[in-house]
C-alpha positions in Angstrom: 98.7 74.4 -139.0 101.4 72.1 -140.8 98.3 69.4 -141.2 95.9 72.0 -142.6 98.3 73.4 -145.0 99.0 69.8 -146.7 95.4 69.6 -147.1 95.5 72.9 -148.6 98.1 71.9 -150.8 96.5 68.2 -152.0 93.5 71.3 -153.2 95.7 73.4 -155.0 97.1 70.3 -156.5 93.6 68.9 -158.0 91.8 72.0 -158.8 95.4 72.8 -160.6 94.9 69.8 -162.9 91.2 70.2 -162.7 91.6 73.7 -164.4 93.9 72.0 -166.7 91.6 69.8 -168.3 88.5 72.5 -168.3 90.6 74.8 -170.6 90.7 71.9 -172.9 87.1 72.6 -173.4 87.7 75.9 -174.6 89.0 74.4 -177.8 86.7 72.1 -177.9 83.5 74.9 -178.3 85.7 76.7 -180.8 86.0 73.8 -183.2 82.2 72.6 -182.6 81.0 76.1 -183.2 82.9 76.6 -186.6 82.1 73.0 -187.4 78.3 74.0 -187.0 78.8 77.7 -188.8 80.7 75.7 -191.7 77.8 73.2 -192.1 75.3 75.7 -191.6 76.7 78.1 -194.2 78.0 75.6 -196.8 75.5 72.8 -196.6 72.2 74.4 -194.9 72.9 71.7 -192.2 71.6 72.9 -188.4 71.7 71.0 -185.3 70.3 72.0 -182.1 72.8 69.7 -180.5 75.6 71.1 -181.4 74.2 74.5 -180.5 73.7 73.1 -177.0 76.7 71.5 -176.6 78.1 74.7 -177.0 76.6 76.2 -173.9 77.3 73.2 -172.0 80.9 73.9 -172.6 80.5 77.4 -172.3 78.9 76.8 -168.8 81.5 73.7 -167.7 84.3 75.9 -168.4 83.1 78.8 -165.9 81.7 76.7 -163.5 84.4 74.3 -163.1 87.1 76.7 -163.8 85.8 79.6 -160.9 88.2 77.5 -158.1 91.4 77.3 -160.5 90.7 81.4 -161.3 90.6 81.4 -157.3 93.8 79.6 -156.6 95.9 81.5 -159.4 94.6 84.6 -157.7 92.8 86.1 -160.9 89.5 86.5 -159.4 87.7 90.3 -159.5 90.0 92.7 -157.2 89.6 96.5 -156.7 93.4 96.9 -158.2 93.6 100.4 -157.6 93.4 100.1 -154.2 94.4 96.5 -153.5 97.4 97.5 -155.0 98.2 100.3 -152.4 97.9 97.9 -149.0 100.0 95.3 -147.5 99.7 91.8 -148.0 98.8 91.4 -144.6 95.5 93.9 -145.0 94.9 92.1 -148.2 95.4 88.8 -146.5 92.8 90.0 -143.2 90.0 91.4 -146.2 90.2 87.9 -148.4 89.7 86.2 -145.0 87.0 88.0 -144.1 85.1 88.1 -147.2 85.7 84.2 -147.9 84.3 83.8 -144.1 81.4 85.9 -144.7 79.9 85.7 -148.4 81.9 83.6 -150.2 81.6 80.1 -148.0 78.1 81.2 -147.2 77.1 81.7 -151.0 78.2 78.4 -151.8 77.0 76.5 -149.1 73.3 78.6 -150.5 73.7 77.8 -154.0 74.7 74.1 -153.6 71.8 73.9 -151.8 69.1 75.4 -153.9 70.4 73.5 -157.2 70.7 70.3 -155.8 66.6 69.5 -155.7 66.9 71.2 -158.8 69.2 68.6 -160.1 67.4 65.9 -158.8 64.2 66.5 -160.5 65.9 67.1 -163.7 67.3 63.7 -163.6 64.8 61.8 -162.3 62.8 62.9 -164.9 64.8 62.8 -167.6 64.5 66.5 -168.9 64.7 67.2 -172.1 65.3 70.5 -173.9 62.2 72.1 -175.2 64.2 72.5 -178.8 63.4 69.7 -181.4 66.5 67.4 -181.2 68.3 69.2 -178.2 70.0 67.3 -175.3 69.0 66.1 -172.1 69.4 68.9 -169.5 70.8 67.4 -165.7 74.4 66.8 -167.1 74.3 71.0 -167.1 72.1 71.7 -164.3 74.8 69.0 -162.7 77.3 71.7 -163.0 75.8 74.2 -160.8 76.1 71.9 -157.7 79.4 70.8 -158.8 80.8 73.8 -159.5 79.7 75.7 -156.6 81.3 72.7 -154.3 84.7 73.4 -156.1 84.4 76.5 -155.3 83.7 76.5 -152.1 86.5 73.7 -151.2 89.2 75.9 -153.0 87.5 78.6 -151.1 89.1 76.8 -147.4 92.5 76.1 -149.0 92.4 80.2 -149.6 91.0 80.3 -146.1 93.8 77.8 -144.5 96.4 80.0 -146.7 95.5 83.5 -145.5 95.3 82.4 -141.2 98.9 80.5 -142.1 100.5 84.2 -143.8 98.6 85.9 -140.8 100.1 83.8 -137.8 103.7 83.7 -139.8 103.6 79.8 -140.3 103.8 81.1 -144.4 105.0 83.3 -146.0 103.2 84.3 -148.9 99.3 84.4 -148.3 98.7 83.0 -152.4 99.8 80.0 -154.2 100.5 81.8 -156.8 100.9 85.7 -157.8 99.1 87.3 -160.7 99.9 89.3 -163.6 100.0 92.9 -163.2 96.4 94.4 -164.3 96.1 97.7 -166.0 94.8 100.0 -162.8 98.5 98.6 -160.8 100.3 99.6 -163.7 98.6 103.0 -164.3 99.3 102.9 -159.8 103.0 102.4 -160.0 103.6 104.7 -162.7 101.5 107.5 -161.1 103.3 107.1 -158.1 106.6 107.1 -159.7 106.0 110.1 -161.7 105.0 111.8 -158.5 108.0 110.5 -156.8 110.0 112.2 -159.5 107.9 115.1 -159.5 108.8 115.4 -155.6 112.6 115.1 -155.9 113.3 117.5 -158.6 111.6 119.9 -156.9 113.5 119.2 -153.7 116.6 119.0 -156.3 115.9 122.5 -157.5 115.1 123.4 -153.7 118.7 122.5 -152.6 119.7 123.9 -155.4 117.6 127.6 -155.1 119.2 127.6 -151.2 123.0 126.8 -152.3 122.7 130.0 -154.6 
């Protein structure tokens, strides 16, 4: 288990650095979008290229960045009610569901784009708009993306079975910022909590008198 959690670690590590440099994209579409609004508004200049790149950037960020969201622990949860089991529950559903659709959805996706990537390069697709760009370096992304994915996907994997047979002790690499629904969780449950012992309080008190 020691062996699989290095390579679980040299993951973490890359897709860490990996997300790293995709958020730098971010800025980048920010600064080519108000570049082409400026020249747009101000000079009349358009450019379907820079229109494009913009979605390329759009798409690289998600695509690449789906296995850093992963690792930090970010992804989609049902708070509410994540929030109200134990990490080991938690731990035994992320297997399961990493196991059973996640993996699997990769493996289907990577699959399906790759031809589709092939052609696209081999032919040398073009966008359909007059002085757009050439269309595999996106398509690319699908593939790429999904791959990423799925790797991070078996350092999660290696992670939870470590928590689960007590060779680790916390089943993430990293926790997460409290979302809105585990807020609005622990403070219901505290306010009930306090709701509970004043009226023992006043119960104690009622059976004194």
């Amino acid at each position: 288990m020691q062996f699989l959690l290095k390579i679980a670690a040299a993951i973490d590590w890359i897709n860490d650095r990996l997300g790293k440099l995709v958020g730098w994209l971010v800025l980048a579409a920010v600064l080519i979008s108000a570049g082409n609004a400026i020249m747009r508004k101000a000079f009349s200049i358009g450019s379907n290229a820079f229109l494009e790149i913009q979605w390329y950037l759009f798409a690289a960020v998600f695509m690449l960045g789906a296995a850093y969201v992963f690792l930090h622990n970010g992804h989609v949860r049902i708070d509410f009610i994540a929030s109200k089991l134990s990490k080991r529950t938690n731990a035994i559903i992320d297997s399961l569901g990493i196991v059973i659709f996640l993996i699997p959805l990769c493996i289907i996706l990577i699959d399906l784009s790759w031809p589709y990537f092939m052609r696209t390069y081999i032919s040398g697709e073009m966008s359909e708009n007059a002085g757009g760009l050439i269309r595999w370096p996106v398509v690319l992304l699908i593939p790429v993306g999904f791959g990423i994915l799925m790797v991070q996907s078996i350092s999660e994997l290696i992670k939870r079975i470590a928590f689960l047979t007590g060779a680790r002790e916390e089943p993430f690499s990293y926790g997460h910022e409290k979302t809105a629904e585990e807020e609005f969780a622990e403070e219901m449950a505290a306010k009930e909590f306090a709701a509970k012992e004043a009226k023992e309080a006043k119960a104690a008190e009622g059976a004194r008198q």
